[in-house]
Every structure is written in structure tokens, then in C-alpha cells.
MIRO-7156 format. One record per residue (C-alpha): residue in three letters; x negated, z negated, y negated. Coordinates in pm, whole numbers, padded with zeros to 5 digits, always signed. Layout:
N
AlaXZY/...
***
This chain:
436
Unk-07590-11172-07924/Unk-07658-11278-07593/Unk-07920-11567-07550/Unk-08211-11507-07351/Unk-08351-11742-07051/Unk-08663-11783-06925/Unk-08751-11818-06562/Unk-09039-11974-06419/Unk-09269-11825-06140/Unk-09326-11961-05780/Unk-09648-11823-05643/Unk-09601-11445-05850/Unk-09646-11336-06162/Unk-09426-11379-06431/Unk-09334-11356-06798/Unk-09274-11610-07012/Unk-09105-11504-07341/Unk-09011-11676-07642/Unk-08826-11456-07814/Unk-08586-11537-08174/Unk-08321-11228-08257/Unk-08212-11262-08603/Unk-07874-11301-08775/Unk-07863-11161-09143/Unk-07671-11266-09426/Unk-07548-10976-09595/Unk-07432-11052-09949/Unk-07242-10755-10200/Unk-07284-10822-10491/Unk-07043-10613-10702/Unk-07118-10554-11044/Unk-06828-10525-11341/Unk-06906-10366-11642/Unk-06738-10365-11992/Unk-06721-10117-12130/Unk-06618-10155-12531/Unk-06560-09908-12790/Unk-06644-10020-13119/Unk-06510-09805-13454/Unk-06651-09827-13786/Unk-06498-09736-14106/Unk-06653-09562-14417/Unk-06655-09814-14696/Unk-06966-10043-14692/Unk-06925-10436-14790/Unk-07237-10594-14935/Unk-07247-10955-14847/Unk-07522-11201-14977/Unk-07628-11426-14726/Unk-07686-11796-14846/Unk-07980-12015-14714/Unk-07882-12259-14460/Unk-08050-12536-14459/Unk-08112-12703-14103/Unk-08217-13082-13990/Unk-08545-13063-13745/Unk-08593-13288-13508/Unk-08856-13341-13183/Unk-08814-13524-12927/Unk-08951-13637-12605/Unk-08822-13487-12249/Unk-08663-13819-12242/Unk-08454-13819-12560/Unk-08667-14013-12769/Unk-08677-13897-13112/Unk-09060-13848-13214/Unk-09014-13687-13586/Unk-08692-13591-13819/Unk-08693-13384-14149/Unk-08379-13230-14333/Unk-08318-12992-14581/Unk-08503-12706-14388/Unk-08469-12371-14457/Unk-08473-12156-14167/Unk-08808-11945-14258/Unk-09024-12251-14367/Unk-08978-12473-14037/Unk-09297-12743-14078/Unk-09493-12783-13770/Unk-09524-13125-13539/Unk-09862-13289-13764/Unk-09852-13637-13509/Unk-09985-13707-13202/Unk-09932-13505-12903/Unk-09595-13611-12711/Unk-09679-13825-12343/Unk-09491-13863-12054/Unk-09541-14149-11820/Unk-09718-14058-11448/Unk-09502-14138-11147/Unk-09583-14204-10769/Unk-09569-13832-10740/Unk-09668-13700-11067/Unk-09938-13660-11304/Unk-09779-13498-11670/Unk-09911-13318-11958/Unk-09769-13176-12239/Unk-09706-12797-12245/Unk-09478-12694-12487/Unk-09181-12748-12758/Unk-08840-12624-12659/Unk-08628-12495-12938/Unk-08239-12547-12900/Unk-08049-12445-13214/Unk-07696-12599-13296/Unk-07551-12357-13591/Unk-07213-12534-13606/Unk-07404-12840-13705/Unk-07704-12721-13880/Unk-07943-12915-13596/Unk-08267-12697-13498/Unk-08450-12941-13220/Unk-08775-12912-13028/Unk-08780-13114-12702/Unk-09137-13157-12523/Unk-09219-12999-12226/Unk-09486-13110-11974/Unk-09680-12963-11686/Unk-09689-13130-11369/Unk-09951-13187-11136/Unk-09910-13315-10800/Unk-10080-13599-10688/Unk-09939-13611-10370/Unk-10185-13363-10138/Unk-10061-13370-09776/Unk-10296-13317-09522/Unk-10207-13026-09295/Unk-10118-13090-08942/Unk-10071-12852-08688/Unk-09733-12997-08587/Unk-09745-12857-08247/Unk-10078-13006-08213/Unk-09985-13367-08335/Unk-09669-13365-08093/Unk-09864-13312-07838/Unk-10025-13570-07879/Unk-09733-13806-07837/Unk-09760-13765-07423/Unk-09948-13986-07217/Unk-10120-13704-07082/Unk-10237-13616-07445/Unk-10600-13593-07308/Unk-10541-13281-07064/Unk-10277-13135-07299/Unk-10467-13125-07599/Unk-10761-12978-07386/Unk-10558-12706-07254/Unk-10430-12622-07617/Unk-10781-12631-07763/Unk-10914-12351-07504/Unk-10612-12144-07548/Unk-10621-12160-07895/Unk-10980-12043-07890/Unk-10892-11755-07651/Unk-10622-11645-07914/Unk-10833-11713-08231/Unk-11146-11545-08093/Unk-10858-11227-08023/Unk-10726-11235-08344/Unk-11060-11224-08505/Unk-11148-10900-08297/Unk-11441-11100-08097/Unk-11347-11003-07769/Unk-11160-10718-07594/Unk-10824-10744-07417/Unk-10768-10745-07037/Unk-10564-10558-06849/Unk-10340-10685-06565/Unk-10054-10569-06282/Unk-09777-10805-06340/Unk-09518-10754-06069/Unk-09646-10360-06056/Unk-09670-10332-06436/Unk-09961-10249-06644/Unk-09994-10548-06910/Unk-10265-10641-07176/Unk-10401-11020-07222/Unk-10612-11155-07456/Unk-10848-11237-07203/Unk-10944-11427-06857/Unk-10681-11639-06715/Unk-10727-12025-06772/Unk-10618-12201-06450/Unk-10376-12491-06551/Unk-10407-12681-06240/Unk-10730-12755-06347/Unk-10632-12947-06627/Unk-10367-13165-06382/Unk-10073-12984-06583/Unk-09733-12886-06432/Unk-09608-12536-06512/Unk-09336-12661-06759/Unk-09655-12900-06949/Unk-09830-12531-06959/Unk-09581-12384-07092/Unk-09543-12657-07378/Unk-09895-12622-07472/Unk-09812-12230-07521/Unk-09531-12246-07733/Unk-09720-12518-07947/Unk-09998-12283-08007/Unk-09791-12019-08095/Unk-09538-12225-08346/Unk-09882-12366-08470/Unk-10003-12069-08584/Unk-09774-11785-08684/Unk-10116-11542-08735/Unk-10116-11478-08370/Unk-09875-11172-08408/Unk-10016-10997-08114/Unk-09823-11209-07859/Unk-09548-11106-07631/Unk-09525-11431-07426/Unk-09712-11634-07192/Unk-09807-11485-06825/Unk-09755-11752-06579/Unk-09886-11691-06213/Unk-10039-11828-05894/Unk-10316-11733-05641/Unk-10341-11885-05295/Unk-10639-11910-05091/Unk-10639-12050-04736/Unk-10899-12202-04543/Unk-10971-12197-04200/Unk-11194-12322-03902/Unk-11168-12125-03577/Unk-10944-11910-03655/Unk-10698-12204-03771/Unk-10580-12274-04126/Unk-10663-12626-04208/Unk-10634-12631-04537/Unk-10442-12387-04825/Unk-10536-12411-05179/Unk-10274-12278-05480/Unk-10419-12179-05822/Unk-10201-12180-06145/Unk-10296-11955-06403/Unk-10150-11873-06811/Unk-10258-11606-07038/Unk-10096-11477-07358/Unk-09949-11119-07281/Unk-09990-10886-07624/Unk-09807-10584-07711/Unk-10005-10297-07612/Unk-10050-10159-07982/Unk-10249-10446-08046/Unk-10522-10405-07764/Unk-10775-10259-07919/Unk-11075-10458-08109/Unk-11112-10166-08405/Unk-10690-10172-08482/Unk-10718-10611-08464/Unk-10991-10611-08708/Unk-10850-10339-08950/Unk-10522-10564-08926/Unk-10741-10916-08947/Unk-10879-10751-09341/Unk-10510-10686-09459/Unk-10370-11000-09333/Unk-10674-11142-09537/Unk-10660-10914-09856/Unk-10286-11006-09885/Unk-10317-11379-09837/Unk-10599-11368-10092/Unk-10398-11195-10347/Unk-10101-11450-10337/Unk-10341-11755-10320/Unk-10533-11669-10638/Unk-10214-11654-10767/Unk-10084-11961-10642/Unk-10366-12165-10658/Unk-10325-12154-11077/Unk-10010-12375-11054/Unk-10095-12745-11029/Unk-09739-12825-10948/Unk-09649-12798-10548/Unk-09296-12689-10628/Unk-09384-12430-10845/Unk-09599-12325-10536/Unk-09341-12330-10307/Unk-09107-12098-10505/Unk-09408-11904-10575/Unk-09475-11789-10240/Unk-09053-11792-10163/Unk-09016-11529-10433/Unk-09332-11329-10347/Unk-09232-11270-10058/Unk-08897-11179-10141/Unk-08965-10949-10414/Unk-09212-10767-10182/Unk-09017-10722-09840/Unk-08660-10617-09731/Unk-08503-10670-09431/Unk-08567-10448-09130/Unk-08268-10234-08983/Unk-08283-09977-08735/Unk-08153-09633-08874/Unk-07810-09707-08886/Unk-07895-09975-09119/Unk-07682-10257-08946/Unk-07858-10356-08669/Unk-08202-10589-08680/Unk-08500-10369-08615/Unk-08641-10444-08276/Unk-08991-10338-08292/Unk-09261-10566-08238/Unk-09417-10557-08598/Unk-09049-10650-08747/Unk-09064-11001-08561/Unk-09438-11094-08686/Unk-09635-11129-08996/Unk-09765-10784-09026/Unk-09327-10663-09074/Unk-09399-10761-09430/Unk-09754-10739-09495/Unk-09814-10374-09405/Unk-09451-10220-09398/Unk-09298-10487-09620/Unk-09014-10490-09408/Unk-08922-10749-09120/Unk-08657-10987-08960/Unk-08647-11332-08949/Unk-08913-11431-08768/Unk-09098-11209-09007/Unk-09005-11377-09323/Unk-09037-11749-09152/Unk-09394-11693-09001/Unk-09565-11510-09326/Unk-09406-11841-09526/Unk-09533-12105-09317/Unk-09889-11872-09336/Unk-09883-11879-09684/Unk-09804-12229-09740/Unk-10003-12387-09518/Unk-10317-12140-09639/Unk-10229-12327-09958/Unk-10221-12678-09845/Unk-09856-12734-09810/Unk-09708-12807-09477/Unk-09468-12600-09298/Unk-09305-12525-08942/Unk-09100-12281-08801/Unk-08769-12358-08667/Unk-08551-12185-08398/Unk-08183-12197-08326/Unk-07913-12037-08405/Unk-07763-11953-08768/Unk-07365-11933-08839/Unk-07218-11660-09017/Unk-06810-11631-09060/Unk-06801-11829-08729/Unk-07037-11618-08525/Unk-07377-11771-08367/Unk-07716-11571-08385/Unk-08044-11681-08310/Unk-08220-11725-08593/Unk-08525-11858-08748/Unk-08624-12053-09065/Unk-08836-12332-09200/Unk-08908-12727-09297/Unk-09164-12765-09562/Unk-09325-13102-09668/Unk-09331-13122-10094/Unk-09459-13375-10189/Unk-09442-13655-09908/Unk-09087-13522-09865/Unk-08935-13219-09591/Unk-08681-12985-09717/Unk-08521-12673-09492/Unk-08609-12338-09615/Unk-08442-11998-09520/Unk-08653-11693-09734/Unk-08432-11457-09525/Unk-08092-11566-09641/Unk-08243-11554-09986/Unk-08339-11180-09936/Unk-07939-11044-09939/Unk-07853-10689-09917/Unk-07686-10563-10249/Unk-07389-10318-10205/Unk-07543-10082-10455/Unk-07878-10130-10256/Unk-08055-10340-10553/Unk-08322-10581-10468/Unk-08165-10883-10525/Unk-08310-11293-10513/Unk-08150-11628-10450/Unk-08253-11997-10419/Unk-07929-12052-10205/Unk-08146-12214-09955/Unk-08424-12334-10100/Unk-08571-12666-10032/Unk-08219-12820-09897/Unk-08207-13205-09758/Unk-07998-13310-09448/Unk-07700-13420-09674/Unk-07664-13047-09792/Unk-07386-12944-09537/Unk-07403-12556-09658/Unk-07709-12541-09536/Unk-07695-12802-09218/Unk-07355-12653-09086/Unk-07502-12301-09089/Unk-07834-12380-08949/Unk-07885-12517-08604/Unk-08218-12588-08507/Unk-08302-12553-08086/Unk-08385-12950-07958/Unk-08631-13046-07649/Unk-08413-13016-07342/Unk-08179-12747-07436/Unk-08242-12469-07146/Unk-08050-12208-07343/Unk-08352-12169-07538/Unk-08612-12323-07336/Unk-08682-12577-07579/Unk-08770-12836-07404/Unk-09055-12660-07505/Unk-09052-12697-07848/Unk-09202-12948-08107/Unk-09012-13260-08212/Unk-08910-13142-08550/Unk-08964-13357-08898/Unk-08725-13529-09090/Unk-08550-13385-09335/Unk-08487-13546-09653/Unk-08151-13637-09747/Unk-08153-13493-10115/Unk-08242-13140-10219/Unk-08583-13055-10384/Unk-08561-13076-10775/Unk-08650-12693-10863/Unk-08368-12610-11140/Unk-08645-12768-11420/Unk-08809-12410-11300/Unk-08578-12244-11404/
***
């Protein structure tokens, strides 16, 4: 798929998109059954079954055995009378007991119960707009951080159906903003610095669905004395261009009570595990189990209308690409106190680079990759189908890193020199098979 470039504006009007096409992973999965034809004959042999006698033992998650007694029979299996198992806290962890696991070893005659314990993070991030804190890494953090706050009202204020759109001739075009122009030069920001603060805002905060891309332009006004120009003064302007379906107030605010009914109904689900993993893969397989991907009709090619590429793919037609699946993840996580980003580049598949996009997620202290698309696959018999493939995956996972490369600041193929500087990954994967 061809990569898209932006171009900047000199004294006109122009559009500045930041658009991600998606690649898709589509995995058969072919199905083998056996089938087995089993006879039976006509005499009937009465066995008597003897009672087997079993040893119990319980033990701690750690091995330690807590209790032993033999000579069990299998029907009368005496319950744990002694205190109730512990398991020391960690750095990261507070534990409490949950459960006994049975395993049963017949060859031997062994029946154990191992403890099983809760977790409950004590690790509680604070949540960061990321675009926001890089931002702030400029000398010039002041007037950039000024220019992001009163954008970021403009959208907010939008998205919340508080004010109307407006709509402007761009190069002879009809287009719809989400309000008045804020003039940049105001701030003492260059175009590419205004630009920046744009694509921040919108990484920041994937709720913004109504954008197309940032409008860009220039007015000039001259000044003159007797007839002469002495003096010639040049305006720079940004707005955030929206598809037209999303222009009017009453279709914003119907769309504003959805977006908050569903992220209601997966928080008060969420917010009953104390564990931040168990969050994370909570959300991962909600979202999964409640989307597919988005094809056009001939069900190969990546749907390219608007709703596909933002949060409301998945939340009203449960179908979306990429971007779809990324944004409504880092929504959901960060709506439940877990940091998250989106990431843009380009994903590999047999050899073949697509732009794609995915996520980092901080679990407890820690940042681990994330890609709930490639977990979605498509089934050859059409069955919804889940995978933890690549799920919370550290740099040292080359599956993962070698099909997944993020966009970095300065390369113009993607106009990233306009994106955040991303966080560091941790080398291992996250621990989730204990979930399991």
C-alpha cells in the first residue's frame, strides 16, 4: 500500500492528514475431526470396582507441603481444618488466598490441593497524556503546551456537543471544523511546532473520532500610508477538519451517550478485578469477542469508511480496522487507570509492509506492546476465533519486534517527526499464562 505524505501550506489552505491504513493478519484455522466408530457386543461383564485409597496432600503455590493424610478413600476426602495458606507481598503485589487446586495422580494414588491466591496490584500508575508530557520536553514547552491546551478544549467542548461546527472553503471545497481558527503565530510557533501539538492531541486522546486532519492556512493583511505598503502582516491559522457526518450537535451527543454506555458497561466489569493484568486481558478479550474486522464487500480489502478507522467501528457496528481496535483499547485502559499509547508504523506480513497500528501499555511500572487486531484472526470456516499471540510482548520478543515497526520523529514517510517519543519497552513478556 502506498504511503501517504503530507505537504505543508505556504500562504493557502491546506490539509493536514494523519492517516494509518491497516494490514490484517489473516489466520485459517482448519479443524480435523475424528471420527470413531465404536461396536459393542451382546454379553454384559459385571465388574466390582475396589476402593482406592488415595494420599492427600496441600500445599502452598510455592511447593511447601502444609498438611498430608493417607489411606483416603475417594468419597470421604477430609477438608483443610488449619490456618488459611499465605503468600508473601512483593514490590508489585499484594496476595490473598482464593482457592485449592485439585491435581489428581491415579498411577500413584496422589490427590493434591495447591493454594491459589488473588492478586492485587499495588503498583497504580498515574495516567499521563503521553503526547502532553513530550511536549513538554521542548524548550518552548510554555507556548506549546498553551497551544495544546486551547485546542484540546476546542475538540473536547466538540466532542461533548457544546458547540456547533464551522464551515469553511478550503482550496474551493466545502469543509466542516470544529470551530474558529486559533492563529498559531500568536503563540510564536512554526507550522511544523503546530502541527506537533495536533498530532499530540489527537494520539492523546483517541475519543476525538470526528477528525479528518488538521487545516493549516494563512491570511495576509498589508498596510499602507499614501497609497504605499509599508508594512505586510501574515497570519497562521490550524483547525481540526471533521468528517461531515459528524457535524451536527444532535448526531455528536447521541454518539457522546453510546461511547459512554459502552465504556460504563466494560468498566463495571473491569473495575471488580484487583489485579491489573487480569484488567488488561479483560478489556483485550472484550473487545475481541465483541468486534470483527472491517472488509469492504469483497471481504479482502480493509473497509475505508471513516467510522472503521475510529472508536465508534466497534462500539456501534462492532466492526473496524486497526486504528479501530488500537484507539477503543487505549480508551478503555486508560478510562481504567492503566496507561496506554497508540503506535504507528508499519506491520510485516510474509515479507510485505502495511501501515499499521497497535499499542504499548504500562502494567505495573512495566511497558509491554499490544496488537488486539492480530489477536482478532479470521477463521476459514468464519468462526470467531481469540489469541494472546501478541499480548503484552517485551523488546526481546523478536515475533513480535520483527513484525512491528513503530514510525520514529524525523521519518518524513510518515510525517513523524510529528509524533511522540515512544516508551520503553520491557525486555521480558508480561506474566499472563497464571490466567489461564
Amino acid at each position: 500500500m502506498k504511503l501517504k505524505k503530507i505537504m505543508f501550506p505556504i500562504f493557502a489552505i491546506t490539509m493536514l492528514f494523519f492517516i494509518t491504513s491497516c494490514s490484517y493478519v489473516n489466520d485459517f484455522i482448519n479443524n480435523i475431526g475424528n471420527n470413531t466408530n465404536i461396536s459393542s457386543s451382546t454379553n454384559t461383564i459385571t465388574t466390582k470396582q475396589v476402593d482406592k485409597k488415595y494420599t492427600v496432600i496441600w500445599v502452598n503455590d510455592d511447593g511447601t507441603e502444609l498438611k498430608k493424610v493417607e489411606n483416603v478413600k475417594s468419597d470421604s476426602i477430609p477438608s483443610y481444618d488449619l490456618d488459611v495458606p499465605t503468600k508473601k507481598d512483593d514490590e508489585k503485589y499484594q496476595y490473598t488466598f482464593n482457592k485449592w487446586v485439585e491435581t489428581k495422580d491415579e498411577e500413584n494414588n496422589i490427590i493434591t490441593y495447591t493454594a491459589s491466591y488473588n492478586r492485587l496490584s499495588k503498583i497504580n500508575s498515574e495516567i499521563k497524556d503521553w503526547g502532553y508530557v513530550h511536549l513538554q520536553s521542548y524548550e518552548n514547552k510554555a507556548q506549546l503546551i498553551s497551544l495544546y491546551d486551547d485546542m484540546n478544549l476546542l475538540c473536547k467542548d466538540f466532542y461533548e456537543g457544546k458547540t456547533e461546527s464551522n464551515q469553511v472553503n478550503v482550496n474551493g471545497e466545502i469543509q466542516y471544523t470544529v470551530g474558529e481558527n486559533i492563529e498559531y503565530t500568536s503563540y510564536n510557533l512554526s507550522t511544523d511546532e503546530a502541527a506537533s501539538v495536533y498530532s499530540c492531541i489527537m494520539l492523546d486522546h483517541p475519543e476525538y473520532y470526528f477528525s479528518m486532519g488538521a487545516i493549516m492556512g494563512s491570511s495576509t493583511q498589508t498596510i499602507s500610508e499614501g497609497g504605499i505598503v509599508v508594512d505586510t502582516i501574515v497570519k497562521n491559522f490550524i483547525n481540526v477538519s471533521i468528517h461531515e457526518e459528524y457535524k451536527s450537535k444532535e448526531v455528536r451527543l447521541e454518539y457522546l451517550n453510546k461511547i459512554n454506555e459502552y465504556v460504563s458497561t466494560v468498566s463495571n466489569l473491569v473495575k471488580l478485578e484487583t489485579d491489573n493484568v487480569k484488567k488488561v486481558k479483560y478489556i483485550h478479550d472484550y473487545i475481541i469477542n465483541n468486534a470483527k474486522y472491517a472488509f469492504k464487500e469483497d471481504g479482502t480489502t480493509p473497509d475505508d469508511s471513516s467510522y472503521a478507522h475510529n472508536i465508534l467501528g466497534i462500539i456501534i457496528n462492532k466492526k473496524g480496522v486497526c486504528e479501530s481496535y488500537s484507539e477503543l483499547f487505549q480508551l478503555l485502559l486508560i478510562k481504567n487507570g492503566i496507561n496506554c499509547v497508540k503506535v504507528t508504523g508499519e506491520a510485516i506480513t510474509n515479507g510485505n509492509p502495511e501501515d499499521h497500528a497497535w499499542n504499548y501499555a504500562e502494567v505495573d511500572g512495566s511497558w509491554y506492546a499490544f496488537d488486539v487486531t492480530w489477536d482478532d484472526p479470521v477463521s476459514s470456516s468464519g468462526k470467531d476465533t481469540i489469541t494472546h499471540k501478541y499480548f503484552g510482548k517485551g523488546s526481546k520478543n523478536q515475533d513480535f519486534m520483527n513484525s512491528h515497526i513503530p514510525a520514529t520523529q524525523g521519518d518524513m514517510t510518515y510525517r513523524a517527526d510529528y509524533l511522540y517519543t515512544l516508551p520503553v519497552l520491557s525486555e521480558d513478556n508480561i506474566n499472563y499464562l497464571y490466567l489461564i
